[in-house]
C-alpha positions in Angstrom: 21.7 -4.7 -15.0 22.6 -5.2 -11.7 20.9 -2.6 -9.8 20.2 -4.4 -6.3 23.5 -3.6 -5.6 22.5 0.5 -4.9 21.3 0.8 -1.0 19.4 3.9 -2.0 17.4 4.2 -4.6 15.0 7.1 -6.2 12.9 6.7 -9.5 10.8 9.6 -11.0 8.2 8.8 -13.1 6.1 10.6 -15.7 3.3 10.2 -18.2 5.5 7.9 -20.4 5.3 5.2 -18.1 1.5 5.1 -18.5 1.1 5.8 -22.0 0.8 2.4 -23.1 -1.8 1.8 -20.6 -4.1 3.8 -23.2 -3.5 7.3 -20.9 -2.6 10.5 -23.0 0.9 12.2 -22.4 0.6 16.0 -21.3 3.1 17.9 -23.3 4.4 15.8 -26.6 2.2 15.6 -30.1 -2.0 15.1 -28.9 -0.5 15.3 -25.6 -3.4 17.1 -23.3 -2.1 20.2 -22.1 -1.8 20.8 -26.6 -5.5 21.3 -26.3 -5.9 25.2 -25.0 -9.3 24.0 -23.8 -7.9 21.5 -21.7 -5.1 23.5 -20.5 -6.9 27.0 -19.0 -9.3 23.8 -17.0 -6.5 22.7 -15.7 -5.1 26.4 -14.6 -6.4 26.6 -9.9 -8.2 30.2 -11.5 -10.3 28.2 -14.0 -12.3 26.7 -10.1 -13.0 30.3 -9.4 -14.8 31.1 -13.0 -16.0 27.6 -14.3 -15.9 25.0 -11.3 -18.6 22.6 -12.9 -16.6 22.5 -15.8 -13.3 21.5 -14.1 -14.8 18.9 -12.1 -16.5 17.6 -14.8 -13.3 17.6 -16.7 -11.0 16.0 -14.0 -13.8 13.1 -13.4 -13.5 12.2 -16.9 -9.7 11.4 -16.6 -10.7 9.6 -13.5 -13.5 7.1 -15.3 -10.7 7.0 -17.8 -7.8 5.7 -15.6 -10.2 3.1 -14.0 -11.1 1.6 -16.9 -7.2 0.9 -17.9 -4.5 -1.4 -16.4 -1.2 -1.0 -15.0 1.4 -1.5 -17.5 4.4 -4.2 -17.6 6.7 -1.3 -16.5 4.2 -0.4 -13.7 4.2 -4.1 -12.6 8.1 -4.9 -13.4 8.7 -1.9 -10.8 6.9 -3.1 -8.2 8.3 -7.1 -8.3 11.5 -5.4 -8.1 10.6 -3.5 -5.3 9.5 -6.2 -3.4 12.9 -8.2 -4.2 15.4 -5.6 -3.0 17.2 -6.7 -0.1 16.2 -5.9 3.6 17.4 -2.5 4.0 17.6 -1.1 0.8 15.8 2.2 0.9 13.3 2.5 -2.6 11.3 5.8 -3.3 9.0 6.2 -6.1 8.2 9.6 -7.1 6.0 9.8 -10.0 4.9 13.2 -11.5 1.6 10.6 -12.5 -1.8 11.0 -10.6 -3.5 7.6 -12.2 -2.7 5.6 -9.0 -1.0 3.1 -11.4 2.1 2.4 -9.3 -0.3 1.4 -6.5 -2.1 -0.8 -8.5 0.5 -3.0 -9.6 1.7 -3.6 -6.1 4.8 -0.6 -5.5 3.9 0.5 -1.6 6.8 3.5 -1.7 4.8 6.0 -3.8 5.5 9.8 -3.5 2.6 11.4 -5.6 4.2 14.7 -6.4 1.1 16.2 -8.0 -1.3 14.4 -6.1 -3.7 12.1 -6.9 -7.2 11.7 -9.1 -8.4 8.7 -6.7 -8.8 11.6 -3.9 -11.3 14.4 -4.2 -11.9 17.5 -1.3 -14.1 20.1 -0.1 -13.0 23.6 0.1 -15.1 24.2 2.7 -14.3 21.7 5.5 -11.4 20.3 3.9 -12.7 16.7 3.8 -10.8 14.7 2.1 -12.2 11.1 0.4 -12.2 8.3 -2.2 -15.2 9.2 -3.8 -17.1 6.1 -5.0 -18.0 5.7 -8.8 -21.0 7.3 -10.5 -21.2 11.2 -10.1 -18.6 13.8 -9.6 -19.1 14.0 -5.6 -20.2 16.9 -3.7 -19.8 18.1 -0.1 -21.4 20.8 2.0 -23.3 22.0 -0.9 -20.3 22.1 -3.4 -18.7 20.7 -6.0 -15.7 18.5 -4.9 -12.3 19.3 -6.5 -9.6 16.7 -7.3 -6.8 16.6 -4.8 -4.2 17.3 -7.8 -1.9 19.9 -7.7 -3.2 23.0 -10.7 -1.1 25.0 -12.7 -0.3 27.9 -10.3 -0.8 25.9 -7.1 2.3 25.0 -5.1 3.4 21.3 -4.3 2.2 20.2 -1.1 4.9 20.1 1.4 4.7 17.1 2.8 5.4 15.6 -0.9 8.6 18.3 -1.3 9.9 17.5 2.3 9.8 13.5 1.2 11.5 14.1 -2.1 14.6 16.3 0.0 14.7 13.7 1.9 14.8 10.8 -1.0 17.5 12.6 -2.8 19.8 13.7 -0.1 21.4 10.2 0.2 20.5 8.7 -2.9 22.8 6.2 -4.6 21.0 6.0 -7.9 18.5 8.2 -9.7 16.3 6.9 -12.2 13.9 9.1 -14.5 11.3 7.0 -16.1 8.8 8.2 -18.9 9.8 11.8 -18.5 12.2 14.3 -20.6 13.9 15.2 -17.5 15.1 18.5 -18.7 12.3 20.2 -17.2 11.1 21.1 -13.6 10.7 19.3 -11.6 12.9 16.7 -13.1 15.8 19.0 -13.9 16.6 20.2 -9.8 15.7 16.2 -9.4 18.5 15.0 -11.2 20.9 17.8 -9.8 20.2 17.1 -6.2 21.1 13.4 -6.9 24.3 14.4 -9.1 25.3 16.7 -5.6 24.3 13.4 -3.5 27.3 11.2 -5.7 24.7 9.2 -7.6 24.5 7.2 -11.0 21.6 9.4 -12.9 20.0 7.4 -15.3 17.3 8.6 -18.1 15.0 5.9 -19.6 12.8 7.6 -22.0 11.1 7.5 -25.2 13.1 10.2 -26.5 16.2 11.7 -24.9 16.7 15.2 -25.4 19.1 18.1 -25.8 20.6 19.1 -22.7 19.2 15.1 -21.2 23.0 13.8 -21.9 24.3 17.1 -19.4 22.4 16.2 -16.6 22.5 12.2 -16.8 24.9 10.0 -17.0 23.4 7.2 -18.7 20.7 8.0 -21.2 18.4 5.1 -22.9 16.0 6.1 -25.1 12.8 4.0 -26.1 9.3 2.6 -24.7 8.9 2.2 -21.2 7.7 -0.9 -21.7 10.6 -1.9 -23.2 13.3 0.1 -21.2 11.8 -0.9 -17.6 11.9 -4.8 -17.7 16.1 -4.1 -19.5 17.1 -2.0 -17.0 14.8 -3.9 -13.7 13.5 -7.2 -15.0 
């Protein structure tokens, strides 16, 4: 595919991309947010009633993401990146808060829900890479990861960037995601209103995907990625 051709290009990425990596999914069969448990902890009203537990909770996924790699899709992205031609504007959005697009090397990285390599205080508002060991704590209180909770908004800066990404994007790429849902879905329609090609590479494609895109491919990222980028 020849895709070095686009001058503007925007790829969302979800939990597909890093599910070969050994990293669960959120919403598909033993995806996390299936475990209720899992899913009130994740809820900003659960760090009101039962901090520890969330904090505990969120460093887990952290020890678990450091001990994995970035996959070939991760690292296929990233040499592609790097091969575009002076000029070409490249925006990574991921909907992933593993750090994995970092890791394999891709420097335009929106993290849309945030990030599990930062943790911050809610009382100063200090924000840091906490070093490994235990869950870190700051003015007498348990640090909480700088990821955006059910029922907390997207931080603006990360909304201003992706505006900004779509409005004069020539191709649109969704990556490991359904993109039928939000965010994805007002993604994809800011893109189709900016004239671009909308492309949906996913392990499944489904109803209403073929609507919003116009070029669905369904299968593993790992597969998909080096077809459509290699």
């Amino acid at each position: 595919m020849d895709l070095a051709r686009y001058r503007s290009i925007v790829l969302l990425t979800g939990a597909g991309l890093s599910h070969s990596a050994g990293l669960p999914t959120y919403r598909g069969p033993g995806g996390l947010w299936t475990d209720e448990r899992l899913a009130k902890l994740s809820d900003a009203a659960a760090l009101a009633t039962d901090r520890a537990a969330v904090c505990d909770l969120f460093w887990s996924f952290r020890r678990a993401i450091g001990a994995v790699q970035p996959t070939p899709a991760h690292r296929v992205l990233a040499a592609f990146e790097e091969a575009l031609p002076r000029g070409t504007k490249f925006h990574i959005i991921t909907q992933n808060v593993d750090g994995l697009h970092q890791r394999a090397g891709s420097r335009n990285v929106c993290e849309f829900h945030g990030s599990l390599r930062r943790w911050r205080c809610e009382v100063c508002t200090t924000e840091l890479e906490p070093p490994d060991g235990d869950a870190p704590v700051h003015c007498g209180e348990r640090m909480r990861p700088s990821v955006v909770l059910f029922g907390e908004p997207i931080p603006v800066d990360a909304e201003r960037t992706v505006k900004q990404a779509l409005r004069d994007c020539d191709l649109f790429v969704a990556i490991g995601t359904s993109g039928t849902v939000e965010p994805a879905s007002s993604f994809v329609r800011w893109a189709e209103l900016s004239g671009a090609r909308r492309v949906l590479l996913n392990l499944e494609v489904f109803d209403g995907a073929r609507a919003l895109f116009t070029e669905c491919d369904a299968g593993p990222a790992d597969e998909l990625v080096p077809r459509w980028f290699g």
